[in-house]
Every structure is written in C-alpha cells, then in structure tokens.
Biopython code that builds the backbone (N, CA, C, O; Angstrom):
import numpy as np
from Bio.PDB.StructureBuilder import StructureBuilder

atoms = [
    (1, "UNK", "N", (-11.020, 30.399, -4.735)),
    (1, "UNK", "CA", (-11.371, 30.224, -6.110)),
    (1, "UNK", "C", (-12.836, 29.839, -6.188)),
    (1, "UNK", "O", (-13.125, 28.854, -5.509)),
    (2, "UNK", "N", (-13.702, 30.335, -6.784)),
    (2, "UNK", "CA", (-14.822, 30.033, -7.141)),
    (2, "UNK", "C", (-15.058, 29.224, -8.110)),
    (2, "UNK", "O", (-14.377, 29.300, -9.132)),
    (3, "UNK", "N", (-16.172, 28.194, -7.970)),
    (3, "UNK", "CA", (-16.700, 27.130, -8.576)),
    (3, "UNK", "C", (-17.339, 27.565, -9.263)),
    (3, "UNK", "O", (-18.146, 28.385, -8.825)),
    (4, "UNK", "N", (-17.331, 27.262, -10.691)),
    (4, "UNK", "CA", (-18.675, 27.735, -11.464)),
    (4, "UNK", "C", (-19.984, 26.751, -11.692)),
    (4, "UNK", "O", (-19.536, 25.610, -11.585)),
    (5, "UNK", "N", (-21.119, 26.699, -11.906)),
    (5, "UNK", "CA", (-22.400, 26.315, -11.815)),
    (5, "UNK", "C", (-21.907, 24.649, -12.527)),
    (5, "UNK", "O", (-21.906, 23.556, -11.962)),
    (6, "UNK", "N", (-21.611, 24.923, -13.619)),
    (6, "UNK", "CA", (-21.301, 23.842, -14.137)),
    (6, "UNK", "C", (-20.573, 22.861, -13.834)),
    (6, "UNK", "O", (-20.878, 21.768, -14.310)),
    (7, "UNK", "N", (-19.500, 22.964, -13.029)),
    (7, "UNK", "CA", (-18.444, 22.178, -12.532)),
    (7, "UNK", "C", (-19.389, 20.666, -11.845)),
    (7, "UNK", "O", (-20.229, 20.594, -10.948)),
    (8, "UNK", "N", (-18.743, 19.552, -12.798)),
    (8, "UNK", "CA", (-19.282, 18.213, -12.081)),
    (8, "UNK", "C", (-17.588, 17.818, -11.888)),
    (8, "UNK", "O", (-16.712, 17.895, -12.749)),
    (9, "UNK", "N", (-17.460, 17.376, -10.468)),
    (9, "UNK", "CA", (-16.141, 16.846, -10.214)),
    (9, "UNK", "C", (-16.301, 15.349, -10.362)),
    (9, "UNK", "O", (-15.185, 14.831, -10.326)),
    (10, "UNK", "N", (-17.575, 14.171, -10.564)),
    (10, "UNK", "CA", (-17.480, 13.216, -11.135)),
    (10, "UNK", "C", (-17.187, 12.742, -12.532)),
    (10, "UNK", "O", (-17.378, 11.584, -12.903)),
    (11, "UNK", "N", (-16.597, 13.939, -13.461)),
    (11, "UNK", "CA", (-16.540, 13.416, -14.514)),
    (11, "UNK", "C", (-14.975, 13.311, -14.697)),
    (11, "UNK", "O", (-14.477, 12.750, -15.672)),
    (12, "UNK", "N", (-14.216, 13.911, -13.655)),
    (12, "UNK", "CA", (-12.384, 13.731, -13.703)),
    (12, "UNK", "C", (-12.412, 12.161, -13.675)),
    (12, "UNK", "O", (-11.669, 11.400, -14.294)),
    (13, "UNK", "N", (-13.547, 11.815, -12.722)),
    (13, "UNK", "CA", (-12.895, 9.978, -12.941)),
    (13, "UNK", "C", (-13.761, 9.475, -13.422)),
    (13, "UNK", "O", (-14.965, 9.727, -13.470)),
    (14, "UNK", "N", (-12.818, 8.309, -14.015)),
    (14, "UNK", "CA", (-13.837, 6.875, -14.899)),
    (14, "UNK", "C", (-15.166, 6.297, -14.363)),
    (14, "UNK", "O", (-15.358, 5.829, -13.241)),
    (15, "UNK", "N", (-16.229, 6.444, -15.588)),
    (15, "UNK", "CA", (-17.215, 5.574, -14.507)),
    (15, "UNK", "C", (-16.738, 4.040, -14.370)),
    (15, "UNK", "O", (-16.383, 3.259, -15.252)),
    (16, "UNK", "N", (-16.850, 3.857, -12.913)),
    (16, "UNK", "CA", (-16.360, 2.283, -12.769)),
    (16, "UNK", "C", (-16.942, 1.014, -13.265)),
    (16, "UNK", "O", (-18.090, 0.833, -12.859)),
    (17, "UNK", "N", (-16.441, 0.043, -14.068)),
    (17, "UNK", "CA", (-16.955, -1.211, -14.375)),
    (17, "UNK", "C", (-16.157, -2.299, -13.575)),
    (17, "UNK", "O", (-14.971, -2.420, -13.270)),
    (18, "UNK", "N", (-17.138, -2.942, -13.388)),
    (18, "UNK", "CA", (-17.215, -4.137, -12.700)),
    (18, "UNK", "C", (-16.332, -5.162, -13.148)),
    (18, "UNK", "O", (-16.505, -5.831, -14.167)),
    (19, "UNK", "N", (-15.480, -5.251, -12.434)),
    (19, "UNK", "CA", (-14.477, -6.177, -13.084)),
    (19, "UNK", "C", (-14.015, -7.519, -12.307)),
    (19, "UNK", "O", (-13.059, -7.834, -11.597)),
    (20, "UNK", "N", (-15.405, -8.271, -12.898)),
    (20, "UNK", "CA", (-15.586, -9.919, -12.258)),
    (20, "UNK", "C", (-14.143, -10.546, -12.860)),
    (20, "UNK", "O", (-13.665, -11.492, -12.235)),
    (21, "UNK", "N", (-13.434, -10.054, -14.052)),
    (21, "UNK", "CA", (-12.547, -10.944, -14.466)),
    (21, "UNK", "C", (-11.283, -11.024, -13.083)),
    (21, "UNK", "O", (-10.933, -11.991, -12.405)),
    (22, "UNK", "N", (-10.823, -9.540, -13.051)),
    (22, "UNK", "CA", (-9.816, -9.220, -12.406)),
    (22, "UNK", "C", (-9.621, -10.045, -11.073)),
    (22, "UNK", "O", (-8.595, -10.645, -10.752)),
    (23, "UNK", "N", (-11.053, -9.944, -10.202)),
    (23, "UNK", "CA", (-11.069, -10.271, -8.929)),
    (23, "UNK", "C", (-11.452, -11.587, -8.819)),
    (23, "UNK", "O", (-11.565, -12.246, -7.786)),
    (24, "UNK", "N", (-11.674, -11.977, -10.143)),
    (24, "UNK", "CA", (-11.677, -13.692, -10.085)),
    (24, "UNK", "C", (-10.152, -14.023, -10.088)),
    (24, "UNK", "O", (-9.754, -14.823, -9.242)),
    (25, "UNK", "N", (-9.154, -13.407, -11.079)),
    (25, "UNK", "CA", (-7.583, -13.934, -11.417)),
    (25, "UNK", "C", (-7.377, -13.375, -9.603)),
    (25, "UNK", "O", (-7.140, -14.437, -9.027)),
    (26, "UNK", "N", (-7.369, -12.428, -8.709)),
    (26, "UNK", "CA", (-6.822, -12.646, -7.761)),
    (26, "UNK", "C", (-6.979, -13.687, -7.066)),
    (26, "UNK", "O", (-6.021, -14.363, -6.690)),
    (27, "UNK", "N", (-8.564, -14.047, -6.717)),
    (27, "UNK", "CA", (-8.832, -14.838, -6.088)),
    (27, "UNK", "C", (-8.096, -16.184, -6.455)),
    (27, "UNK", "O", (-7.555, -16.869, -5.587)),
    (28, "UNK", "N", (-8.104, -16.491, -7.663)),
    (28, "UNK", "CA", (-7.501, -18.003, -8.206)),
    (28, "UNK", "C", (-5.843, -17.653, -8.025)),
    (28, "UNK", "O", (-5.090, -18.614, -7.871)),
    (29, "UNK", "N", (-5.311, -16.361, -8.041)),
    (29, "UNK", "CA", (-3.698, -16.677, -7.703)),
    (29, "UNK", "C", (-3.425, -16.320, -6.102)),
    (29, "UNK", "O", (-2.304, -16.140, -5.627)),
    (30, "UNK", "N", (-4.461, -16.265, -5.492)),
    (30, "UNK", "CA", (-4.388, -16.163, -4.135)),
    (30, "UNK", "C", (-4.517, -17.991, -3.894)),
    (30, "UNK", "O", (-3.747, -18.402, -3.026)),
    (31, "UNK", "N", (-5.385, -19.055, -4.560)),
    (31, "UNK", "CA", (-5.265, -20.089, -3.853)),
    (31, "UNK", "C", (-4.151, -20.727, -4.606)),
    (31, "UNK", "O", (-3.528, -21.644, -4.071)),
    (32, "UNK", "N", (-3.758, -20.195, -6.161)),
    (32, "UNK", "CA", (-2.683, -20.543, -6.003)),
    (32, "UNK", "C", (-1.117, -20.532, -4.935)),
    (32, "UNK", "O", (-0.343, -21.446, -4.651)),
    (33, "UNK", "N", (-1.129, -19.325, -4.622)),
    (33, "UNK", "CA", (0.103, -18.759, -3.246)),
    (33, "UNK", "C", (-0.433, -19.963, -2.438)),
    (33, "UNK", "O", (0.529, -20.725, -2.346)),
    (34, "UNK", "N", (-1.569, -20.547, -1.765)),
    (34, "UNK", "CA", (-1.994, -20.826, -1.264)),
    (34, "UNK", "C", (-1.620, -22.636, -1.074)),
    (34, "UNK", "O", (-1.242, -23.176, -0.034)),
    (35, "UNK", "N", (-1.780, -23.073, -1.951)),
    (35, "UNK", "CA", (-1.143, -24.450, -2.496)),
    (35, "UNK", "C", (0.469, -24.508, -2.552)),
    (35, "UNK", "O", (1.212, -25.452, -2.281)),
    (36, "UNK", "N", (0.799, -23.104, -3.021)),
    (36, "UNK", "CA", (2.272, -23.421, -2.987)),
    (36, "UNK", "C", (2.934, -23.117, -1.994)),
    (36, "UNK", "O", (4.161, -23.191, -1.924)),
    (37, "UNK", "N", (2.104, -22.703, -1.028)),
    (37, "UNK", "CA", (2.512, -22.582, 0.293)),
    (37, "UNK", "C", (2.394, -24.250, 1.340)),
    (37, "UNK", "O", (3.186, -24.535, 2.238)),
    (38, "UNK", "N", (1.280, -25.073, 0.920)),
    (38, "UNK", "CA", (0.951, -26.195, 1.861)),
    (38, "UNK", "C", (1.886, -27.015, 0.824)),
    (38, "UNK", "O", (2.367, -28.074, 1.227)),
    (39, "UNK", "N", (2.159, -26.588, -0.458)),
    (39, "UNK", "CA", (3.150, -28.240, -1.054)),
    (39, "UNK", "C", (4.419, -27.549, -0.631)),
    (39, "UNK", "O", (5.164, -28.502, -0.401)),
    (40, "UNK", "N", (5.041, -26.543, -0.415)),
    (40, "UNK", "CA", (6.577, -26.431, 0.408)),
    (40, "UNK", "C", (6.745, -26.527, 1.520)),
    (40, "UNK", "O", (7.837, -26.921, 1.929)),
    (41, "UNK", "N", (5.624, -26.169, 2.474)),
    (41, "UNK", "CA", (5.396, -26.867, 3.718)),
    (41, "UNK", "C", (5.566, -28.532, 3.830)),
    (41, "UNK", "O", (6.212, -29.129, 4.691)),
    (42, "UNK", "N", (4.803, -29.120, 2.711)),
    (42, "UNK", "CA", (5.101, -30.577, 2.959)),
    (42, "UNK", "C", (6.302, -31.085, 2.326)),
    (42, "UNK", "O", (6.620, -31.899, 3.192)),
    (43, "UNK", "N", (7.320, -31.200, 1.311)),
    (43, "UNK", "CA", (8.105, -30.895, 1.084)),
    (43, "UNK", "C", (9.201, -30.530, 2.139)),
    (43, "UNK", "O", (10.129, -31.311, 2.348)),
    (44, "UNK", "N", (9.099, -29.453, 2.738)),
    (44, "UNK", "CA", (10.022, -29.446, 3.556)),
    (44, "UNK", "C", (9.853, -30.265, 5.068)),
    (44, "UNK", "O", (10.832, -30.244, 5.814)),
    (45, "UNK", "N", (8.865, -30.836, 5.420)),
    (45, "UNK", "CA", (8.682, -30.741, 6.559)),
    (45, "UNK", "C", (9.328, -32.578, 6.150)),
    (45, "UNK", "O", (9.880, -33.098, 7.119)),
    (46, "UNK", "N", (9.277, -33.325, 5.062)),
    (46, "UNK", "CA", (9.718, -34.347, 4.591)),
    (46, "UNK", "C", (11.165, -34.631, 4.278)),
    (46, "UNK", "O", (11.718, -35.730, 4.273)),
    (47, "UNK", "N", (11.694, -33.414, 4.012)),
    (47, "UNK", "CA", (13.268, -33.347, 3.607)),
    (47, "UNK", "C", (14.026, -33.575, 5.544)),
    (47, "UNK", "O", (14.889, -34.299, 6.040)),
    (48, "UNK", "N", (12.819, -32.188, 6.223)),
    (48, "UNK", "CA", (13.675, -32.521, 7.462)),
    (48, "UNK", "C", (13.243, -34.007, 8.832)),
    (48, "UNK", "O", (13.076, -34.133, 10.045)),
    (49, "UNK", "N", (13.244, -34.777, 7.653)),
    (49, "UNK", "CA", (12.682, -36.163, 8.505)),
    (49, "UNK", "C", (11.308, -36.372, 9.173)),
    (49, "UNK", "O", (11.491, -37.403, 9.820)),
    (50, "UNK", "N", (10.144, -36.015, 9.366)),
    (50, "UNK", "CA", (8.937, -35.638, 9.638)),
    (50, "UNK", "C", (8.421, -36.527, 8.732)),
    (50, "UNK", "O", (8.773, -36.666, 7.560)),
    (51, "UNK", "N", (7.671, -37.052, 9.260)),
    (51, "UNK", "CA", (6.547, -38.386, 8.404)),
    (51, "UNK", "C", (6.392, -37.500, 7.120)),
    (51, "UNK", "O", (6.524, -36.288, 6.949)),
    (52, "UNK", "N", (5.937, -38.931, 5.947)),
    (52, "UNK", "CA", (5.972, -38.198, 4.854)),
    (52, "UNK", "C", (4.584, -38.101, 4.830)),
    (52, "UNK", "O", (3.808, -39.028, 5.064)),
    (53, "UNK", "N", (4.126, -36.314, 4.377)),
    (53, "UNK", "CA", (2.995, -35.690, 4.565)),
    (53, "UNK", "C", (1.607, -36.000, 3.390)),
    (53, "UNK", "O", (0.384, -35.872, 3.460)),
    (54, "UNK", "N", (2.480, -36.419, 2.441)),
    (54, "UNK", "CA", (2.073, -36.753, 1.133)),
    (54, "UNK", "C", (2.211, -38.197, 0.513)),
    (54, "UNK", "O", (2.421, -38.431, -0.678)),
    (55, "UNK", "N", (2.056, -39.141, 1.535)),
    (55, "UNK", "CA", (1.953, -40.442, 1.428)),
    (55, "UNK", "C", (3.388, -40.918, 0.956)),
    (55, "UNK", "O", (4.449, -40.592, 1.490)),
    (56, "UNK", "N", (3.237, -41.717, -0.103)),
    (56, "UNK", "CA", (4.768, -42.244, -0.920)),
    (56, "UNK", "C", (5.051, -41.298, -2.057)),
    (56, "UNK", "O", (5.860, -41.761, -2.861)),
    (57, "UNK", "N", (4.490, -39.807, -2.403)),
    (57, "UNK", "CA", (4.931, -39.225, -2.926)),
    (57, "UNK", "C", (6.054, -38.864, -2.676)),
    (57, "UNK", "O", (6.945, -39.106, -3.491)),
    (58, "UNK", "N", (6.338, -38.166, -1.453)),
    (58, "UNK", "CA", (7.376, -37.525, -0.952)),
    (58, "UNK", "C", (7.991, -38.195, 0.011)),
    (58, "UNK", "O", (8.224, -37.899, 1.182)),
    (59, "UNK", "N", (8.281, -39.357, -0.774)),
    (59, "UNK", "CA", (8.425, -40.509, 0.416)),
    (59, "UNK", "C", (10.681, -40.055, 0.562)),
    (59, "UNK", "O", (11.319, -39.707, 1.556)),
    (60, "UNK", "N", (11.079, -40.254, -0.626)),
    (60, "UNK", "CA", (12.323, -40.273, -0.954)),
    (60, "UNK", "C", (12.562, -38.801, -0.666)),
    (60, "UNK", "O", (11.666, -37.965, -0.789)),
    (61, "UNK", "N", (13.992, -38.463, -0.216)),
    (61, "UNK", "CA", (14.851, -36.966, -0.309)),
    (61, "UNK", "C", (14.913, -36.320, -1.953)),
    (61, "UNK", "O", (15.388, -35.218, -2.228)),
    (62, "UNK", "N", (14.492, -37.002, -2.655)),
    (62, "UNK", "CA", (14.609, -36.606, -3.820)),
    (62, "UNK", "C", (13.146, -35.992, -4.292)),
    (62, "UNK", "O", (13.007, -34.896, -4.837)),
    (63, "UNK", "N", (12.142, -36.869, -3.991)),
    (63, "UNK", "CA", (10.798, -36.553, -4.321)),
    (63, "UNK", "C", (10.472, -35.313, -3.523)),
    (63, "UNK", "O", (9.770, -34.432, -4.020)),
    (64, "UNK", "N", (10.935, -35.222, -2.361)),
    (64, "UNK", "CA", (10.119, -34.402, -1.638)),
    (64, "UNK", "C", (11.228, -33.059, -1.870)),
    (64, "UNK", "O", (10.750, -31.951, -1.624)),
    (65, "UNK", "N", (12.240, -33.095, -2.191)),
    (65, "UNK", "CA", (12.865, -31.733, -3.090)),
    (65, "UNK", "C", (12.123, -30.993, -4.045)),
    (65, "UNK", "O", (11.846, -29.794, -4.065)),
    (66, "UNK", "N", (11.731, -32.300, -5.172)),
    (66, "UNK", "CA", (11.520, -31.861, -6.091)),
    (66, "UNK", "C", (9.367, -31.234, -5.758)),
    (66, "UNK", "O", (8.657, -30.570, -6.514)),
    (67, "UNK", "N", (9.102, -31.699, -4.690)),
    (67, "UNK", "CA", (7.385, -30.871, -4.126)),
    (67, "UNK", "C", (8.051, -29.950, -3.564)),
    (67, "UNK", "O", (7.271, -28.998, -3.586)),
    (68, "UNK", "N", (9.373, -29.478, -2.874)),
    (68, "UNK", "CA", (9.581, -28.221, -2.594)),
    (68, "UNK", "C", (9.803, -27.053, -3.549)),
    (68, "UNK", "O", (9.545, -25.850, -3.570)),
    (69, "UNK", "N", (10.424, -27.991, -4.361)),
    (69, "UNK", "CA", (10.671, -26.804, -5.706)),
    (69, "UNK", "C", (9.279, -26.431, -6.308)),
    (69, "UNK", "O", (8.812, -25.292, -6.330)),
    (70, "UNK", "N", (8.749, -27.440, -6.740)),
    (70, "UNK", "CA", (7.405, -27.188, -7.162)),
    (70, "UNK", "C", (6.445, -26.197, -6.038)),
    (70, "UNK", "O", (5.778, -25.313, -6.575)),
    (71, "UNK", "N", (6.407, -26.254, -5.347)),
    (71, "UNK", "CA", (5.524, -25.652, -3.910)),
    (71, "UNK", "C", (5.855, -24.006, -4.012)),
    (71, "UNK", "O", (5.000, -23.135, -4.178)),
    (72, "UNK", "N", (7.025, -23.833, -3.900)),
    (72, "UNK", "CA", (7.956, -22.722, -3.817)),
    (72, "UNK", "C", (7.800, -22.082, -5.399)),
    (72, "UNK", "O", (7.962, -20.865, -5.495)),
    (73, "UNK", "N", (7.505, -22.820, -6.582)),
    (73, "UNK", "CA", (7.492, -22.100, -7.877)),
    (73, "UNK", "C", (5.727, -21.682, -7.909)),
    (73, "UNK", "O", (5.218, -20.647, -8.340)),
    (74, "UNK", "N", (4.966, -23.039, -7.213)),
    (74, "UNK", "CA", (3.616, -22.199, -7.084)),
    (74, "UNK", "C", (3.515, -20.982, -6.040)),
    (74, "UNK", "O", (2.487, -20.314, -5.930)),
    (75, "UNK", "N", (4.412, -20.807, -5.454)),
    (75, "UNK", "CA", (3.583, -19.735, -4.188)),
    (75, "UNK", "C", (4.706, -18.254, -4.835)),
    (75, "UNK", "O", (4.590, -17.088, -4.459)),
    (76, "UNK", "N", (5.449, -18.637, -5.582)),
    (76, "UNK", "CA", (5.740, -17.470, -6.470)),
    (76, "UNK", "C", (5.238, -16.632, -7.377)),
    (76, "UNK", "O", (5.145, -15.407, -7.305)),
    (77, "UNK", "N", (4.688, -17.876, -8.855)),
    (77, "UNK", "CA", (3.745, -17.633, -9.397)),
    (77, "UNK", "C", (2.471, -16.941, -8.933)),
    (77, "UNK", "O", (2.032, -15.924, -9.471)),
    (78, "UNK", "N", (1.918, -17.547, -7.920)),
    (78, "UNK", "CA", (0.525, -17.106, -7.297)),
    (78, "UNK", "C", (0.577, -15.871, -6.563)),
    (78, "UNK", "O", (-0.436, -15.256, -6.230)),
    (79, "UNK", "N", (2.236, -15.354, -6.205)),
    (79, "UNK", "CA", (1.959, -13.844, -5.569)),
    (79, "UNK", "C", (2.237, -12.943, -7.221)),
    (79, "UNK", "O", (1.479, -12.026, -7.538)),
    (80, "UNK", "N", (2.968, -13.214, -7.790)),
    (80, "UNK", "CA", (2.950, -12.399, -9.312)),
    (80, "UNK", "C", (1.791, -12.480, -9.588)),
    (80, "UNK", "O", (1.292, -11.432, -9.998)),
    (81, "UNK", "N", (0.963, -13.591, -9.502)),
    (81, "UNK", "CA", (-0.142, -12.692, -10.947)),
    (81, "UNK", "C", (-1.312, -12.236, -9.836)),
    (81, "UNK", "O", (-2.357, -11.777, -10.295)),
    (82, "UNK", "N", (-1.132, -12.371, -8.136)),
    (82, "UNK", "CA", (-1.725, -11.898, -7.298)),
    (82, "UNK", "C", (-1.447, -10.134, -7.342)),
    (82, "UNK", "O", (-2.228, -9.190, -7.226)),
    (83, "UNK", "N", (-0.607, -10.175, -7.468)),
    (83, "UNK", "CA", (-0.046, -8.554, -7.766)),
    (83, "UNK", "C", (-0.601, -7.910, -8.938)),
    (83, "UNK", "O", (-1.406, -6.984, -9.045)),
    (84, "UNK", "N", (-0.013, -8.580, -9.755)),
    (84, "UNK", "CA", (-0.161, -8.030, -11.187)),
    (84, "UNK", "C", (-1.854, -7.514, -11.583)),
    (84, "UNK", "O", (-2.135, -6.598, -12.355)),
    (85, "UNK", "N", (-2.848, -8.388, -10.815)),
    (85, "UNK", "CA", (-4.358, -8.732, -11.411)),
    (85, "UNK", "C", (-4.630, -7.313, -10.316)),
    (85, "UNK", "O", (-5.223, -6.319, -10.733)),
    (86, "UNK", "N", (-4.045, -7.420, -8.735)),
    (86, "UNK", "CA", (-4.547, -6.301, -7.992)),
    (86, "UNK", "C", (-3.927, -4.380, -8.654)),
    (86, "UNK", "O", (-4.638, -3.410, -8.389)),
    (87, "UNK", "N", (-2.748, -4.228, -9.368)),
    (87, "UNK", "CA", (-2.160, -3.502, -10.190)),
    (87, "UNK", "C", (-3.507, -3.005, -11.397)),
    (87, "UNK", "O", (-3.949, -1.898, -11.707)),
    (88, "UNK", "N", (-3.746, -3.983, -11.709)),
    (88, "UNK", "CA", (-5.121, -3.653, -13.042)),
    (88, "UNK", "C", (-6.187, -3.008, -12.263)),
    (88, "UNK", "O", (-6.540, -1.857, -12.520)),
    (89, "UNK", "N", (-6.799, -3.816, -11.170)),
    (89, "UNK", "CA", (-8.289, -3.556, -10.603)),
    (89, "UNK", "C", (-7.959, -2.045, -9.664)),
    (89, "UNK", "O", (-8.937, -1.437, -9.230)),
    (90, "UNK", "N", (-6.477, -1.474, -9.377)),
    (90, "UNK", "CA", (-6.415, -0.276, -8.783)),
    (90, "UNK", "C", (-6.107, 0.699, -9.964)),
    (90, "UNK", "O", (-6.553, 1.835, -9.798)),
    (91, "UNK", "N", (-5.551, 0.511, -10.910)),
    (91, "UNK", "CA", (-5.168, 0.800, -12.110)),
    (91, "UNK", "C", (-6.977, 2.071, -13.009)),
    (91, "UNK", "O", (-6.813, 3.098, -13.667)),
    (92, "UNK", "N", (-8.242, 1.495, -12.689)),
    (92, "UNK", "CA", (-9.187, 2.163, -13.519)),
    (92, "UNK", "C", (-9.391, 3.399, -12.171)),
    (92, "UNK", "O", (-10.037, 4.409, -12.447)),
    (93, "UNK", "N", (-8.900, 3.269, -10.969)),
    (93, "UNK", "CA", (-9.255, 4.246, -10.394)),
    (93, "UNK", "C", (-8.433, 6.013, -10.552)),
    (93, "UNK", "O", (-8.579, 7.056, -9.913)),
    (94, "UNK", "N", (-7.566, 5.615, -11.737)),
    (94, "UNK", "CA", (-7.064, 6.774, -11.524)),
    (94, "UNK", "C", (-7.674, 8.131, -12.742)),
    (94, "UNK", "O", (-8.226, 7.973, -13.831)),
    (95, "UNK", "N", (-7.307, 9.401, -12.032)),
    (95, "UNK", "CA", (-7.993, 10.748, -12.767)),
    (95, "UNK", "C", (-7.802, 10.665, -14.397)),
    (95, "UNK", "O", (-6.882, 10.236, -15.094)),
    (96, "UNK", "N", (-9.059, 11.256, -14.697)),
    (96, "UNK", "CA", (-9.026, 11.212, -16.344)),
    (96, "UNK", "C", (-8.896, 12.739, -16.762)),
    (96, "UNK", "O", (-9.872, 13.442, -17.024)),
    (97, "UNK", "N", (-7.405, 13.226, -16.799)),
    (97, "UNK", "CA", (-7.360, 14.244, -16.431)),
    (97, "UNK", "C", (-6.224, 14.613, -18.115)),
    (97, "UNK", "O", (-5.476, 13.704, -18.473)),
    (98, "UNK", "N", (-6.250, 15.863, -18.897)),
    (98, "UNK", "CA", (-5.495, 15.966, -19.654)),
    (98, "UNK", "C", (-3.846, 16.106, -19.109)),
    (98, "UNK", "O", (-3.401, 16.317, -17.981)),
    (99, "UNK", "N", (-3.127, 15.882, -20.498)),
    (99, "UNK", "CA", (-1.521, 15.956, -20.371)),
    (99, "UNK", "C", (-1.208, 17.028, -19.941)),
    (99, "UNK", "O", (-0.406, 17.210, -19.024)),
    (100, "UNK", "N", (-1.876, 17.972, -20.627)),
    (100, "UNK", "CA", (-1.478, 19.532, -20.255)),
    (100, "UNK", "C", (-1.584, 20.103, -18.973)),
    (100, "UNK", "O", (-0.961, 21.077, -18.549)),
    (101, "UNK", "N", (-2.494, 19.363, -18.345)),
    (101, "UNK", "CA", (-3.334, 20.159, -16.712)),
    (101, "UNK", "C", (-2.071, 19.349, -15.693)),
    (101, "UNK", "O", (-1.880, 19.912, -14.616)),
    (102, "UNK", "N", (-1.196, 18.048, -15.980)),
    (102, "UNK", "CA", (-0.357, 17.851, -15.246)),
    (102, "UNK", "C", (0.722, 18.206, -14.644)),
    (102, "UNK", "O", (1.478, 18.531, -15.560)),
    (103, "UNK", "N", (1.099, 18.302, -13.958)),
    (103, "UNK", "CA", (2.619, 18.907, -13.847)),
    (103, "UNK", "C", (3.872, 18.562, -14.289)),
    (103, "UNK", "O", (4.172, 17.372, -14.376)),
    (104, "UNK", "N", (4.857, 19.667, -14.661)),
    (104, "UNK", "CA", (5.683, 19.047, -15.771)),
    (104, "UNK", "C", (6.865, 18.815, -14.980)),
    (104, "UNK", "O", (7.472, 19.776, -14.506)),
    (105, "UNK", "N", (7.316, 17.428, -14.762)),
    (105, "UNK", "CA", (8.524, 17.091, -14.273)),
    (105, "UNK", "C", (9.783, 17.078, -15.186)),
    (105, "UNK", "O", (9.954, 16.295, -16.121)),
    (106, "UNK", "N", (10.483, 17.875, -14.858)),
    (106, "UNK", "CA", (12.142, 18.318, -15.827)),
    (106, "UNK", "C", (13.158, 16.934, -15.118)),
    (106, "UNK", "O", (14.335, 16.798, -15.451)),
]
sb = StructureBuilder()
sb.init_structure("model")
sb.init_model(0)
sb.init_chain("A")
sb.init_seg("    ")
for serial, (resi, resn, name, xyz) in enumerate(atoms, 1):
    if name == "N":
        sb.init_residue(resn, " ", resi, " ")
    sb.init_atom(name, np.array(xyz, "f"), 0.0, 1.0, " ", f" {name:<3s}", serial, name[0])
structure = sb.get_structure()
C-alpha cells in the first residue's frame, strides 16, 4: 500500500501533556501502600507476642488488632488509587482514531 505525501502518522495520537497531577496521586498512594504495609507489619508482629513495635500503642491484643486493621485498610486503599491514578496516566496514550475505522465486534 502506498503512503501518500501527506500522511503524518503523529497525528493518530494525542499530543502528550504532562501530567504532574497523576504521578504525584501515584506517588502519594504508593507511600500510602507503603505505611500500610509497616503499620500491619507492626500490628502483627505485636498480636504474635514480639515486643511492642509501637511503644504503648500496640501495647494490648486489642490495640494492636485494631493497627492491623488499620495497616491492612491503608495498604489497600494505597494499591486502589495506586492503580486507578496509573489506569489515567496510561489511559492518554491511546489512538485518536474514528468509530468507523474500528473494527466491528458482533
């Protein structure tokens, strides 16, 4: 198939913008995962008898449940919106291409 003179194949995709927001929300739900990874670590490492890691916080079986739960709801949170923010920033790379030129799935 021949190319004609005119053909620019940079204009199928988006010009890219810089998206300080996006890769800031990963970065901040990456140290979120990150925290909720060292408070269920301590938390648990307190439930299974191991000096308490967190002074007299997690001094009691009860306290240091309730930094596991918490630990475990941050390192959840922090992989969702770790996902979600990396979903957007891969999200502008795709073809800007019409409905019609696609292929039609029955």
């Amino acid at each position: 198939m021949k190319l004609s003179g005119g053909f620019d194949a940079k204009r199928l995709r988006p010009r890219e913008r810089r998206n300080w927001g996006m890769r800031l929300a990963a970065g901040f739900s990456a140290l979120l995962a990150t925290l909720g990874v060292l408070l269920a670590m301590a938390g648990a490492a307190s439930l299974l008898g191991r000096p308490a890691a967190l002074g007299e916080l997690n001094a009691n079986p009860a306290g240091a449940a309730v930094i596991l739960g918490g630990g475990l709801l941050l390192l959840y949170l922090g992989i969702w919106f770790w996902r979600r923010s990396r979903l957007r920033l891969r999200r502008s790379r795709e073809l800007n291409l019409s409905p019609h030129l696609m292929k039609k799935h029955d």
